[in-house]
C-alpha positions as CSV (number, residue, x, y, z in Angstrom):
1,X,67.2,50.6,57.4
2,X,63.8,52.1,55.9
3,X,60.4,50.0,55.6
4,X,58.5,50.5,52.7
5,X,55.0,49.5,51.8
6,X,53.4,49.7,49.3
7,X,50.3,48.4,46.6
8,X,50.2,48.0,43.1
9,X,47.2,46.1,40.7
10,X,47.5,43.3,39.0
11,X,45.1,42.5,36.0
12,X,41.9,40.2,37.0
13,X,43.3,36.1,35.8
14,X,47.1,37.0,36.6
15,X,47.7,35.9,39.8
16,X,48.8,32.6,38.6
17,X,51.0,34.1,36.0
18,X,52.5,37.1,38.4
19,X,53.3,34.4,41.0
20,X,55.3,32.2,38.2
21,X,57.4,35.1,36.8
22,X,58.3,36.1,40.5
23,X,59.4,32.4,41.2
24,X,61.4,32.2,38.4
25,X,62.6,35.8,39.1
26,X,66.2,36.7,36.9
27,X,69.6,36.3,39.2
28,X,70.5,39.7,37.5
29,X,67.3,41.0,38.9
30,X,68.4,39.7,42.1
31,X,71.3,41.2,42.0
32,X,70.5,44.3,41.1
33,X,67.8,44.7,44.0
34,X,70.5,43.7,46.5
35,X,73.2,45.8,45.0
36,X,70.8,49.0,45.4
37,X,70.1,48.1,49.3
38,X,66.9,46.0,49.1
39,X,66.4,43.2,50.9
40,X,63.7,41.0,52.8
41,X,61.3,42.2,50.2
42,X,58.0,40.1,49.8
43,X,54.8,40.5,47.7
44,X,51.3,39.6,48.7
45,X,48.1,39.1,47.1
46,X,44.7,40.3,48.1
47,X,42.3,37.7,45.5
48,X,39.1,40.0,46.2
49,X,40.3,42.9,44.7
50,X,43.5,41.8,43.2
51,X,46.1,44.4,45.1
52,X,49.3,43.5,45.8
53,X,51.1,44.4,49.0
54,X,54.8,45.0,48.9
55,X,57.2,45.2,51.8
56,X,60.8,45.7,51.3
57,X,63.6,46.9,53.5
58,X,66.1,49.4,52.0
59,X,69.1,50.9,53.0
60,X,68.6,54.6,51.6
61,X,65.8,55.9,49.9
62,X,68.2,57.9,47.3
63,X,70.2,54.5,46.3
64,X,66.7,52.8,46.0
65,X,65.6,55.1,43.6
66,X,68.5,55.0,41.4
67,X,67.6,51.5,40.9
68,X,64.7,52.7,38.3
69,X,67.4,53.4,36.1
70,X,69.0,50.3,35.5
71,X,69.1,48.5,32.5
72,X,67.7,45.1,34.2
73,X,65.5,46.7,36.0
74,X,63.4,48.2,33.2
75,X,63.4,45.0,31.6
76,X,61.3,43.6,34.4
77,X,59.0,46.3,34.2
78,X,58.4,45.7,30.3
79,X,58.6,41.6,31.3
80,X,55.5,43.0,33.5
81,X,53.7,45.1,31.8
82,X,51.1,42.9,30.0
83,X,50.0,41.8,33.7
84,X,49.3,44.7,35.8
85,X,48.4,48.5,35.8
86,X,51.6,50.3,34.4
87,X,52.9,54.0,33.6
88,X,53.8,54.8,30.0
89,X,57.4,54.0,30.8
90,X,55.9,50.9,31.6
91,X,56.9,51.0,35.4
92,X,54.4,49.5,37.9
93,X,51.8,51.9,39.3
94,X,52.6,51.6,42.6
95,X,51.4,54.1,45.6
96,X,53.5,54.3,48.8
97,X,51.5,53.0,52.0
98,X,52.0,55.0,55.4
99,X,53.4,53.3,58.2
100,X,51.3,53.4,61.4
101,X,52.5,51.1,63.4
102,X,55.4,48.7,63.9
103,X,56.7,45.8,66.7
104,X,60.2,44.7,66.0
């Protein structure tokens, strides 16, 4: 199992918005992070600056990254674009955190 981090920016006003659309998050989107090895994944908010923090556990980074290519899964990134800092494929930016220390 690997731990990822990382942080991604929402728009200033969205928080309300990003919260909704990740409550009412598709079962195929579900599905499809789960099929790929993802799992106890979570999302928080820093209000000041409005960076999110993401932590999900995946199974191998290879499979996780093949998940970028599904069909479902690039329709949540356009779903999300209007939100939050995207690429021009319309993909979250995100920047990988470093891990410097864990407890289990």
């Amino acid at each position: 199992m690997v731990r990822k981090g990382f942080k991604m920016h929402l728009y200033p006003g969205m928080a309300k918005e990003y919260e909704k659309r990740h409550n009412q998050l598709w079962p195929e989107m579900k599905d499809m992070i789960h099929e790929y090895g993802g799992s106890n994944y979570s999302i928080f908010l820093d209000e000041e600056t409005n960076m999110l923090f993401g932590y999900l556990e995946i199974e191998d980074e290879e499979k996780w990254a093949r998940s970028a290519d599904t069909e479902i899964n690039r329709k949540w990134w356009d779903f999300m674009a209007d939100i939050m800092d995207t690429n021009p494929d319309n993909s979250p930016v995100s920047t990988d955190l470093v891990p410097v220390f864990h407890l289990s």
